[in-house]
N, C-alpha and C positions, 0 to 999 in steps of 0.2 A: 377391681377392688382395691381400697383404699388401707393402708395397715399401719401405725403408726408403733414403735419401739423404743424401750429406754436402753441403756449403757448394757453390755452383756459381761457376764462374770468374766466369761475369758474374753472379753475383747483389750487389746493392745492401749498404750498409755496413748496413740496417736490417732487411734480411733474417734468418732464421734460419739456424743452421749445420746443425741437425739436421731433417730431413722425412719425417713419414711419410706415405706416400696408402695410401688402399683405394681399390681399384679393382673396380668392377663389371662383371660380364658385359652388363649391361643397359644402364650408362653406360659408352661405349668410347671416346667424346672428351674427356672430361673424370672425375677421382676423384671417387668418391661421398663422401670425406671425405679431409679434411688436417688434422692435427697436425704441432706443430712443436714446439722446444727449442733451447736455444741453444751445445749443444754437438754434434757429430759422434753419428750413429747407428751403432753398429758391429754389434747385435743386435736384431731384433724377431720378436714370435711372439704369436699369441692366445693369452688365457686359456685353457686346455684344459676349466676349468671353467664361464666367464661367457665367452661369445663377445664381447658389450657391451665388453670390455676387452682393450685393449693393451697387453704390458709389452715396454718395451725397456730394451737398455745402451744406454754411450755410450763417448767415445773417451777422456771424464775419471772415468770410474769409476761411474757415478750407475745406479740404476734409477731408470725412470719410467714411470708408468701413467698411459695417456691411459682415458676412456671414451667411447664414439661418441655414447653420448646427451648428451656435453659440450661443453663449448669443445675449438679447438685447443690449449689446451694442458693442459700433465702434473697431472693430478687429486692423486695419488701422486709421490713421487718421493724417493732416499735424501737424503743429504747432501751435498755437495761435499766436497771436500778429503781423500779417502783412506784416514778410518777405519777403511771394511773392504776397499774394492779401490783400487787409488792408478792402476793399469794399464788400459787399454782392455776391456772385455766382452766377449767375442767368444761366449760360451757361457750360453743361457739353458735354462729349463727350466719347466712348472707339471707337480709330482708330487703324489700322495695321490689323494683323494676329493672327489667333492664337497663334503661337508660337514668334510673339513678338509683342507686342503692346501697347501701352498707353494711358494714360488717359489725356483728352484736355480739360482746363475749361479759362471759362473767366471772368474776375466778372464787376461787373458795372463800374470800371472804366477806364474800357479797357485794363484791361492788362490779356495777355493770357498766362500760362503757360503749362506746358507741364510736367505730371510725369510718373515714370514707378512702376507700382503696387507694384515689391519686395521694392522701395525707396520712401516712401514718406515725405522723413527728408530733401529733398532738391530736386526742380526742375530741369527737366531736361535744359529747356530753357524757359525765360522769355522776351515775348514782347510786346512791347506797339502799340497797335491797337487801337489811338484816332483818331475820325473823328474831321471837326472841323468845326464852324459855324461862321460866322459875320450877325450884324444887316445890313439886305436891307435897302437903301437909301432913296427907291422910298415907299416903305412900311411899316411897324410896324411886319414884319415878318420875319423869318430867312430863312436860305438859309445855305446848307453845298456847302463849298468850300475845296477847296483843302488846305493840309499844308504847304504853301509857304507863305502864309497870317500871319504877325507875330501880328495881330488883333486877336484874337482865344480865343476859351473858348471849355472847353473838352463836351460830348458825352458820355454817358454812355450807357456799351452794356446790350441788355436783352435777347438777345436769340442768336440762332447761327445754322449753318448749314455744314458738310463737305461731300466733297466726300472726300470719302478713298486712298491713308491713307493721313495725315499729316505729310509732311516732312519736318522739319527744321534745 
């Protein structure tokens, strides 16, 4: 079982912010491994392809790929600073085949990218999936309309679902 953790009230100034544990059936006092990072984990999930590897978000935008047979820390991992998601991850994803496939994430502000595990220095495709909403007339409630309403205010995704594969 896969667990992913933010920053702990009492944890130490030298601590990590982001944790991940596997936990085993077989070790139930202690994780059979820990990765760490130094931002908030907002996502993680096995390679759907390589069990060996871990990909997660984080709360500053970054993918990062642990491997079990490595150190705790991100073997892989995107850029900082926003280039392709500037918003927290909340939405991961591994789609294709074994023999080619890649990693789908979304983050909260709706933009979905698309990377391939040997490249994560640069997305494969980047697009913008904002829903969008106006205040009802009749109510003090919203209501999602469609994007032809140039009245709008963005939508931010938290989760996410695909059948196989994602082609773009």
């Amino acid at each position: 079982m896969l667990a992913g953790y933010s920053k702990s009230e009492e944890a130490g100034i030298n601590d990590p912010n982001g944790l991940i544990l596997l936990w085993s059936l077989a070790m139930r006092k202690k994780p059979e491994f820990t990765f760490t990072c130094q931002t908030e984990i907002t996502s993680a999930i096995f390679h759907k392809f390589n069990p060996k590897l871990i990909v997660g978000g984080t709360y500053t935008g970054q993918i990062l790929i642990w491997d079990t047979r490595g150190k705790p820390l991100p073997v892989q991992k995107t850029q900082p600073g926003g280039k392709f998601h500037a918003y927290p991850i909340y939405c991961l994803a591994v789609n294709g085949s074994t023999n080619s496939n890649n990693i789908t994430s979304i983050s909260n502000d709706g933009v979905m990218c698309t990377w391939s595990l040997s490249n994560l220095s640069k997305a494969n495709k980047r697009i913008d999936l904002k829903g969008r909403k106006r205040r009802n007339t009749d109510k003090d409630s919203f209501e999602t309309i469609s994007s032809q309403n140039t009245n709008t205010e963005d939508i931010g995704a938290i989760c996410m679902a695909s059948q196989d594969p994602i082609i773009l």
